[in-house]
C-alpha positions in Angstrom: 118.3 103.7 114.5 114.7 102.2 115.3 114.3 98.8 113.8 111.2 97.3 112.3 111.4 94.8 115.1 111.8 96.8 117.6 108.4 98.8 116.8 105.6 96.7 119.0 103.2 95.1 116.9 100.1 97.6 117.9 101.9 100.1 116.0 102.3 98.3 112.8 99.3 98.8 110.8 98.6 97.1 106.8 98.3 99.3 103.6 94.8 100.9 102.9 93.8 101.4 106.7 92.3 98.1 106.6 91.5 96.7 109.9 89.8 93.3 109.9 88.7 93.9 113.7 86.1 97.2 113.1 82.5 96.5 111.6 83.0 99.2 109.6 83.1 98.5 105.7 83.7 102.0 104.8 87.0 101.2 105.2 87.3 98.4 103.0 86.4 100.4 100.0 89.0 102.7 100.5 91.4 99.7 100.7 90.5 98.5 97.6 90.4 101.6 95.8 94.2 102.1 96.3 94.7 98.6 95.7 93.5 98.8 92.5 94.6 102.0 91.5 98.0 100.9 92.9 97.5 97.8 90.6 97.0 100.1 87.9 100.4 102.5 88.7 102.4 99.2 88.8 101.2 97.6 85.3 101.6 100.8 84.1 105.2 101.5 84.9 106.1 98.1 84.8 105.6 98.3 80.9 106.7 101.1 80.7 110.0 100.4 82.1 110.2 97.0 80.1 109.6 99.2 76.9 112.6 101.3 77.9 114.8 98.1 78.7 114.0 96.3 75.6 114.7 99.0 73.4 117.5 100.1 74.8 119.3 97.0 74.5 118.2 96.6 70.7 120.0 99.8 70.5 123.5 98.6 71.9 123.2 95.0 70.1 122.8 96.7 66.8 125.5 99.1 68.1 127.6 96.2 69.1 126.7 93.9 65.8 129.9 94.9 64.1 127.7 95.0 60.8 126.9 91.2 61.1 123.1 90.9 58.9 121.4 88.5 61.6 122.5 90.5 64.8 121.7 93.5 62.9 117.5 92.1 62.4 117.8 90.4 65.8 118.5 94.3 67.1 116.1 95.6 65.0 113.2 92.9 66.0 113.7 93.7 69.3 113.4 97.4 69.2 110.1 96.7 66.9 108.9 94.5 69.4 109.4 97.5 72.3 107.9 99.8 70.4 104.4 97.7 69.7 104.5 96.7 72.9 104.5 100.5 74.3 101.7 101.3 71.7 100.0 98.0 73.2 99.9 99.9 76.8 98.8 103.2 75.2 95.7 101.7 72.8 95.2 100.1 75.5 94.1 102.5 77.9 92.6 104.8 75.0 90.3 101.3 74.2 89.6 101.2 78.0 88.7 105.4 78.0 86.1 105.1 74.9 84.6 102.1 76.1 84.2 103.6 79.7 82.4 106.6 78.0 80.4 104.7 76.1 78.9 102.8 78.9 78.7 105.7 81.1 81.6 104.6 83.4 85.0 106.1 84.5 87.0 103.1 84.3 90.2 104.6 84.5 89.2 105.8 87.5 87.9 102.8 90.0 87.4 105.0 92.7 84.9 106.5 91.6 83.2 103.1 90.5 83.6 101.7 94.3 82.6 105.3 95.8 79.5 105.0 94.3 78.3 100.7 95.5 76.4 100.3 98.0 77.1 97.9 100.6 73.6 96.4 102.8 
């Protein structure tokens, strides 16, 4: 098995192809396209995952409250609460599309946006 340190440090090279020794700043676009649209992927399953969590275990404490009133509410605020927050993330990005379209832009889509500066 090869190890990470045993790889020499010429070989290691960062996320994005960026390489702050080339004049080149076509590069650097690139970079941050995927950064951003790797931003983007994160958020976006990072809520989506908390959504899943959270309502999940509003399920099993109302399972578990044994029909006690205030374990019952806390159970049922907490699935409420993962449900607005998924409809949050979705409105969200629907907000994000219309406005986009309105002003002409693909926001959704930053690569498109970065493709298209200029650099001088």
């Amino acid at each position: 098995m090869k190890l990470l340190a045993d790889v020499p440090l010429e070989q290691i090279t960062t996320p994005g192809a960026y390489d702050p020794t080339s004049g080149d700043i076509g590069g650097y676009t690139s970079a941050a396209e995927k950064i951003i649209s790797n931003v983007l992927v994160v958020l976006t399953i990072v809520a989506g995952l908390s959504f899943l969590i959270y309502f999940l275990l509003g399920g099993i404490n109302w399972i578990t409250a044994g029909g006690q009133k205030d374990k019952v509410e806390t159970a049922k605020t907490m699935m409420t609460n993962g449900a607005i927050g998924l409809i949050i993330v979705v409105l969200s990005y629907s907000i994000i599309w219309i406005v986009g379209k309105a002003l002409g832009l693909n926001i959704l889509e930053p690569a498109s946006i970065i493709n298209s500066l200029t650099f001088n």
